[in-house]
C-alpha positions as CSV (number, residue, x, y, z in Angstrom):
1,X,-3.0,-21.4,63.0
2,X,-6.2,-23.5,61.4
3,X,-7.9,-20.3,60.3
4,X,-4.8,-19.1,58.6
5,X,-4.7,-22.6,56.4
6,X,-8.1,-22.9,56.0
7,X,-8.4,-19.0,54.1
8,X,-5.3,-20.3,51.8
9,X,-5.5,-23.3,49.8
10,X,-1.9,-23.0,48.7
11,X,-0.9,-22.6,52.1
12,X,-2.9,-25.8,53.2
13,X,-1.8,-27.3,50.5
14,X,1.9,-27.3,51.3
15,X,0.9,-28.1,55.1
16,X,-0.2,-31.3,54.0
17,X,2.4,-32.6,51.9
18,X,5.3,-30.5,54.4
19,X,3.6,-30.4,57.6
20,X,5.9,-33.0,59.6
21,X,9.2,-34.0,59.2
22,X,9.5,-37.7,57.7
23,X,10.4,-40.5,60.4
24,X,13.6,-41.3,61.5
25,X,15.7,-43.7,59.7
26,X,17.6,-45.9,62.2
27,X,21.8,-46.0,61.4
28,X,21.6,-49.5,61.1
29,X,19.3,-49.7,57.9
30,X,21.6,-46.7,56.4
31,X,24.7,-48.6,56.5
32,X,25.6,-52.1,54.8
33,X,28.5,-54.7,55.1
34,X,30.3,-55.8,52.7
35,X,33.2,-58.5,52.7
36,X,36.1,-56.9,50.8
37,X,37.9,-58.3,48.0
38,X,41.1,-60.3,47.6
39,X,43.0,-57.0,45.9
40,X,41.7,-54.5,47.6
41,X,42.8,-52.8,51.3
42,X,46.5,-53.3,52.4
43,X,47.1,-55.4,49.8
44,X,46.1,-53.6,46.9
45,X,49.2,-52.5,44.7
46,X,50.1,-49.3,43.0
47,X,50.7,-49.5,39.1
48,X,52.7,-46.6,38.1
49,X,51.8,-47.7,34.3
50,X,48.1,-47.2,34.7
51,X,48.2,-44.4,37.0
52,X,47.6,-42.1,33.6
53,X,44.4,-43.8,33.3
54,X,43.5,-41.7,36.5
55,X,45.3,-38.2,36.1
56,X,42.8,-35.3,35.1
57,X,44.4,-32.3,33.5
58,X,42.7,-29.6,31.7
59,X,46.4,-28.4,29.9
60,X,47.0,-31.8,29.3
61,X,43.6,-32.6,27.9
62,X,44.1,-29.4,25.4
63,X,47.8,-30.5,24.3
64,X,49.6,-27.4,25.9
C-alpha cells in the first residue's frame, strides 16, 4: 500500500490528513447538566394568547 501513496501525491496527501479516524470522545464530556428553571418542566403553563406567536403557516403567511 506504501508504493501506491508514494507514486500519488494527492493520494498521500489525503492519507495524511484522512488516514485514521479521530479519537473517541467519551459520553461524559458530550453531555452537560443543567439545573432547570423555575417555569419550565411540569410546571410550565400553556398560554393560549401567545400560542400565535408559534404557529407557522405558509396560507396564513400569504393572507389566503
Amino acid at each position: 500500500m506504501s508504493k501506491e501513496l508514494a507514486g500519488d501525491p494527492a493520494a498521500a496527501a489525503r492519507h495524511a490528513r484522512f488516514g485514521k479516524l479521530p479519537e473517541r470522545i467519551r459520553f461524559e464530556d458530550m453531555t452537560e447538566e443543567a439545573e432547570a428553571g423555575p417555569n419550565s418542566g411540569v410546571n410550565a403553563s400553556y398560554n393560549p394568547e401567545g400560542s400565535w406567536n408559534y404557529y407557522s403557516c405558509l396560507a396564513l403567511d400569504l393572507g389566503l
